[in-house]
N, C-alpha and C positions, 0 to 999 in steps of 0.2 A: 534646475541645478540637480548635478545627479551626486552623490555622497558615495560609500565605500566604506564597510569595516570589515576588518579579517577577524576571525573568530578561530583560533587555532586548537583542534581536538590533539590530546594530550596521550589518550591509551587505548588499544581497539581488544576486545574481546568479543568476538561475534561465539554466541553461545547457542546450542539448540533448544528449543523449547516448545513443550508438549502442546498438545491444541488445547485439552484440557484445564490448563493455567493461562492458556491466551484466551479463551471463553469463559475463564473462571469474574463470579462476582466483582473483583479488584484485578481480575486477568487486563491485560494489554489493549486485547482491540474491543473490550466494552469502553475504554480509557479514549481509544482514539476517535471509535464509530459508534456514538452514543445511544443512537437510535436505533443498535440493535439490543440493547437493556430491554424494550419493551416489544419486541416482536416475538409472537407465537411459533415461528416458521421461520426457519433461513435457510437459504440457499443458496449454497456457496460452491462456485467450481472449482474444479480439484487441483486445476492449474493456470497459469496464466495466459493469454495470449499470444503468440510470438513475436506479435508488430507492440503488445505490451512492454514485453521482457526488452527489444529492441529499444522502445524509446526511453526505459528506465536505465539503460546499461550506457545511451549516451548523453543522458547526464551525471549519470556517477562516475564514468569512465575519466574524468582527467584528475590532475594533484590539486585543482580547486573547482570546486561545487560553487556554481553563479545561481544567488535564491532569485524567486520571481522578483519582477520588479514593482515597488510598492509607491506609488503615489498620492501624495496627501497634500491637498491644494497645492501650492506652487513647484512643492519640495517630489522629486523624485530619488529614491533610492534603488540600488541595487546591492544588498551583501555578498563577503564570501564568503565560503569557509576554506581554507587550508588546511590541507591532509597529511599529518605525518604517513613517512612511511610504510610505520606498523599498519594505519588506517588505510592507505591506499590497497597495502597485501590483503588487508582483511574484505574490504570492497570488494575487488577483484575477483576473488576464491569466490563468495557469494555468488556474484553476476555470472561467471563461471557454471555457478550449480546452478541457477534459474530456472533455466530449462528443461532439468531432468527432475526437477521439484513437484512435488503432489502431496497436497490434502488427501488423506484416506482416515482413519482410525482414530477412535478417543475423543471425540467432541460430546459435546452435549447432545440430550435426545429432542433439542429443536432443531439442529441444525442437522439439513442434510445436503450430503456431496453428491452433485451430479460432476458426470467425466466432461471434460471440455468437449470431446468429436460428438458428446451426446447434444450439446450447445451447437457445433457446427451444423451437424445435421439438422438440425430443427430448424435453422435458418439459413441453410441455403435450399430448403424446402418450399418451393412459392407457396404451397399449398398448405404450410405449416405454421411457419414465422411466431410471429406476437401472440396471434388469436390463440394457438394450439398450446404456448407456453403457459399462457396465462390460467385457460383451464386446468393442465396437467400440473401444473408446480405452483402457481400463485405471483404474483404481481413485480417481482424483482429477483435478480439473481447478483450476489457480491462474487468476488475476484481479489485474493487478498493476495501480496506477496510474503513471503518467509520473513520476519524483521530482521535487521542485520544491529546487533546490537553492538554498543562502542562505549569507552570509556567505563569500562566498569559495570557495565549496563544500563547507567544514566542516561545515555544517547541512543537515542533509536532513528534509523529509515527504515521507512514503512511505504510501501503503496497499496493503496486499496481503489476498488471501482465498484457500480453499482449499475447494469442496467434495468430500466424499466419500459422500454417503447422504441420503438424504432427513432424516436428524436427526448427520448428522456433519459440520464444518465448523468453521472457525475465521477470525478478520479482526482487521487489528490498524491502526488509524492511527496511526502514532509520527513524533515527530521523532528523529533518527539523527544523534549524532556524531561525523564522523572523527578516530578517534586512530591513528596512525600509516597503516600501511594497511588496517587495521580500522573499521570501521560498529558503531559502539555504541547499543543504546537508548539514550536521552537521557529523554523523556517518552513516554507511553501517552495520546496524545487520545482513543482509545476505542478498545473491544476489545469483540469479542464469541466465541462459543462455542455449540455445537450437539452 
């Protein structure tokens, strides 16, 4: 059996916000990406991928967002959300800037930005790839996108990804709750695994 609830966003305010308060102690993506609370070292690319940007732009692209679908013994679910839209314009605008988006300045002094073509080259290098990354930089690289914040800035989309090997890695596009000073998952737009 498959179910259906619409879940209708009410007010869109996509707002900017500094690295510095997304990396802060009670900042955002310590809320989202937990395990980087306890990492000495991050490394994060300064921009996103384009087959990234591409595959987050079609699913936020239409007036309703389809969450993954959630399976619990017999019961299959699939939610939606419905976009006012204010929410749709503000999407939009966002997926719009994607592209021309980049990490540079203001983060904490663990985290350091490599440029994405420095990522490209090192691996379309045979001679470079994993082995060479892992010496020079250390054992993972994250990939965060810009949050697009909504309803007051209760509601967030977020994508984030992490590679680690040529078959290790993880990406998650969710929308994120604020409950108190806490970032909750809310829904899984899609998810993947390596």
């Amino acid at each position: 059996m498959i179910s259906a609830c619409s879940f209708v966003l009410l007010k869109s305010n996509s707002q900017e916000v500094s690295p510095d308060r997304l990396f802060s102690d009670t900042g955002f993506i310590f809320n989202v990406v937990p395990e980087l609370r306890n990492q000495e070292k991050i490394i994060l690319v300064n921009k996103l991928h384009p087959g990234t940007i591409k595959e987050i732009s079609s699913h936020l692209e239409n007036d309703t967002l389809f969450i993954a679908l959630v399976v619990t013994g017999n019961l299959a679910r699939r939610d939606t959300i419905l976009l006012t839209d204010e929410e749709r314009k503000t999407i939009k605008k966002e997926l719009r800037l994607l592209p021309k988006e980049k990490w540079q300045n203001g983060f904490p002094a663990n985290v350091q930005i490599i440029k994405r073509d420095t990522i490209e080259r090192i691996f379309s290098d045979k001679n470079r790839g994993w082995k060479y990354y892992y010496a020079a930089y250390g054992d993972k690289f994250y990939s965060f996108s810009k949050p697009i914040f909504l309803k007051e800035r209760n509601l967030c989309i977020f994508y984030y990804d992490y590679a680690c090997g040529g078959l290790c890695g993880y990406g998650l596009l969710g929308i994120y709750k604020k409950e108190g000073d806490e970032w909750k998952l809310l829904y899984t737009i899609s998810q993947w695994v390596s």
